[in-house]
C-alpha positions in Angstrom: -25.9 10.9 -19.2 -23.7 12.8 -16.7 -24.3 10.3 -14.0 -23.5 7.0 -16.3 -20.1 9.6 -17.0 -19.4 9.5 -13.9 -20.1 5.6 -13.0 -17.9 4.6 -15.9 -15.1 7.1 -14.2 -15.5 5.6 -10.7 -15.5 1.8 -12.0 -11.9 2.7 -14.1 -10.5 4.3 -10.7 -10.3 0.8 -9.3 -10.2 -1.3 -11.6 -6.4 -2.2 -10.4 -4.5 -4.6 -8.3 -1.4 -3.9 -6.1 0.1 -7.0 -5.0 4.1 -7.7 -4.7 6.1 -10.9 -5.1 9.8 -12.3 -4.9 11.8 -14.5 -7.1 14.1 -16.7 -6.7 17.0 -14.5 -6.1 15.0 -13.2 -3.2 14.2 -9.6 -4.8 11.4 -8.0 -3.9 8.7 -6.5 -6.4 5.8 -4.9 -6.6 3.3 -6.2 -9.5 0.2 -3.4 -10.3 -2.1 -5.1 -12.7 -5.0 -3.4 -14.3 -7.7 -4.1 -16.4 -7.3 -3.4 -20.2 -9.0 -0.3 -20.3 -7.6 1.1 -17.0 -5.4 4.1 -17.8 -3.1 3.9 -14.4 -0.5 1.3 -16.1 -0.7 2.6 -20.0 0.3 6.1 -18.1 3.1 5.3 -15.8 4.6 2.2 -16.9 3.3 1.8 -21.0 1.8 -1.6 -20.7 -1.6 -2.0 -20.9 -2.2 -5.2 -18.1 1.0 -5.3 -15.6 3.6 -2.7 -14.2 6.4 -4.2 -12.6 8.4 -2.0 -10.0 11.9 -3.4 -8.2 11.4 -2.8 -4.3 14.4 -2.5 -2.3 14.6 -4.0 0.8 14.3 -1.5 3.7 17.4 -1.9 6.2 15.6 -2.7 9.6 12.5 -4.7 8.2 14.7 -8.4 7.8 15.3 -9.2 12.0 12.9 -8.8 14.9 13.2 -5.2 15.2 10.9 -3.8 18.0 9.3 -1.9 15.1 8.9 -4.3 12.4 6.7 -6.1 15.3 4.7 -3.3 16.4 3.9 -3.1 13.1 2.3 -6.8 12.8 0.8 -6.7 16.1 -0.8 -3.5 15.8 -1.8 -3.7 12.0 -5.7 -2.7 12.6 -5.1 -1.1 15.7 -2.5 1.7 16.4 -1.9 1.4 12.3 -5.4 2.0 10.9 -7.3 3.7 7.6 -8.2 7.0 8.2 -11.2 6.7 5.5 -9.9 9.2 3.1 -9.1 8.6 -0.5 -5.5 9.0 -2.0 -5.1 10.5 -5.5 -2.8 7.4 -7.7 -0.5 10.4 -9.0 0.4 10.1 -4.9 1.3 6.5 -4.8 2.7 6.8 -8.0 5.2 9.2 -7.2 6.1 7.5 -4.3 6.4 4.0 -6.0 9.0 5.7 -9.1 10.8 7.1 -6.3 11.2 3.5 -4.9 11.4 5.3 -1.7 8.9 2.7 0.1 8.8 -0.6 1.4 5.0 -2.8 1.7 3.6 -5.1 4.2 1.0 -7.9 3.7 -0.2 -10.4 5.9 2.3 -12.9 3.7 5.0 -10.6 4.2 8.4 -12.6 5.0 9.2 -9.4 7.3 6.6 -11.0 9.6 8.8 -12.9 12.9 6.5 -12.5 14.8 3.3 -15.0 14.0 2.5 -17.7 11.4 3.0 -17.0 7.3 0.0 -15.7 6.7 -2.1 -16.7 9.9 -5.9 -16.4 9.9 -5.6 -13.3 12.6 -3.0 -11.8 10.5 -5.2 -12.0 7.5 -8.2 -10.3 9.6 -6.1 -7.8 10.7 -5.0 -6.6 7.3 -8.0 -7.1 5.7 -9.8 -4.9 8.3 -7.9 -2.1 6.8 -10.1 -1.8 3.8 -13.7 -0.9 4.3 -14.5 -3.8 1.8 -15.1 -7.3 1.7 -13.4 -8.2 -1.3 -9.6 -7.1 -0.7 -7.5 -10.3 0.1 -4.5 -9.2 0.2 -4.5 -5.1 1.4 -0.7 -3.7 0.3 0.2 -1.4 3.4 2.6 1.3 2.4 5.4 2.8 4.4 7.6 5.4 3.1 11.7 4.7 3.3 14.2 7.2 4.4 16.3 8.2 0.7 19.8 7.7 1.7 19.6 4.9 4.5 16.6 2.8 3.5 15.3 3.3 7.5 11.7 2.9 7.4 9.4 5.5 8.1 5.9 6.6 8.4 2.9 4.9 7.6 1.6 6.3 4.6 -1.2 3.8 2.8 -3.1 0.9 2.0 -4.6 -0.4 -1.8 -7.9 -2.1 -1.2 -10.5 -3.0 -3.7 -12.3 0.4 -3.2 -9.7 2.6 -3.7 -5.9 3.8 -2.0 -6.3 4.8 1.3 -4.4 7.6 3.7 -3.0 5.4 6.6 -2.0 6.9 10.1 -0.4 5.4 13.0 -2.3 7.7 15.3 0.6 10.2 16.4 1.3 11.2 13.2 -1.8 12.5 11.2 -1.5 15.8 10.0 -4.4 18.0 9.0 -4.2 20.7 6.3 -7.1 23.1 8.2 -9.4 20.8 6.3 -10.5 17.4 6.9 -8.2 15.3 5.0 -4.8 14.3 6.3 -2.2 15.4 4.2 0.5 12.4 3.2 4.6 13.7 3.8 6.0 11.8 0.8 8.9 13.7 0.7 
């Protein structure tokens, strides 16, 4: 009994999508949908399917800024999952904040290859230790007063929400698992 407890727990933990869109008007949003009996959007944004959260464009991510293409040419590489699991109240409080900006291999912040190119695609989807993330979300986190971007911080797949590091910047807590700066 305690093991199908715990199966039912583990299959609601991911049972969400994190994907983000624009509209017309060119705003930026980020769309978590869930499954009707997933308790991550009744609890943080009171609908039962869909949260909707406005994402603010980060000030150096719209040009060919030297960092905004390291990032899409070292997605995979220098920017990699470290394998550990983040808790959602994490991402959560990071997401209300809005202080964060998101990356996908159809991100328009891309100027350096193809919309959504096949080696793109591989290189974001190699972030997620499964096969059936299309479209990993890469989190950064977005300086509060001037909207810089900053750190790494992590990626949605499938499996769960994973810690993110860009190599230089992983912190241990004397344990094994990074600990994220969200603030």
């Amino acid at each position: 009994m305690k093991f199908l407890i715990i199966l039912f727990m583990t299959f609601n933990v991911y049972a969400t999508e994190f994907s983000t869109q624009w509209d017309e008007n060119y705003n930026k949003k980020l769309v978590i949908s869930c499954l009707s009996n997933d308790f991550m959007c009744r609890e943080f944004c009171g609908e039962a399917t869909k949260c909707e959260f406005p994402e603010k464009v980060c000030r150096d991510c719209i040009g060919s800024s030297p960092y905004i293409t390291n990032i899409f040419q070292e997605m995979g590489r220098t920017y990699r999952n470290l394998g550990y699991e983040v808790n959602y109240s994490q991402v959560m409080d990071l997401i209300l904040k809005g202080h964060f900006a998101t990356f996908t291999s159809k991100s328009i912040y891309n100027q350096l290859g193809r919309f959504d190119s096949a080696n793109l695609k591989q290189k974001f989807k190699s972030l997620c230790p499964d096969e059936d993330t299309e479209y990993p979300v890469v989190f950064f986190k977005t300086d509060v007063r001037n909207r810089k971007l900053g750190k790494v911080q992590f990626v949605t797949c499938s499996s769960g929400i994973y810690v993110m590091s860009d190599y230089a910047d992983v912190d241990i807590d004397g344990e094994d698992e990074p600990s994220l700066d969200l603030y």
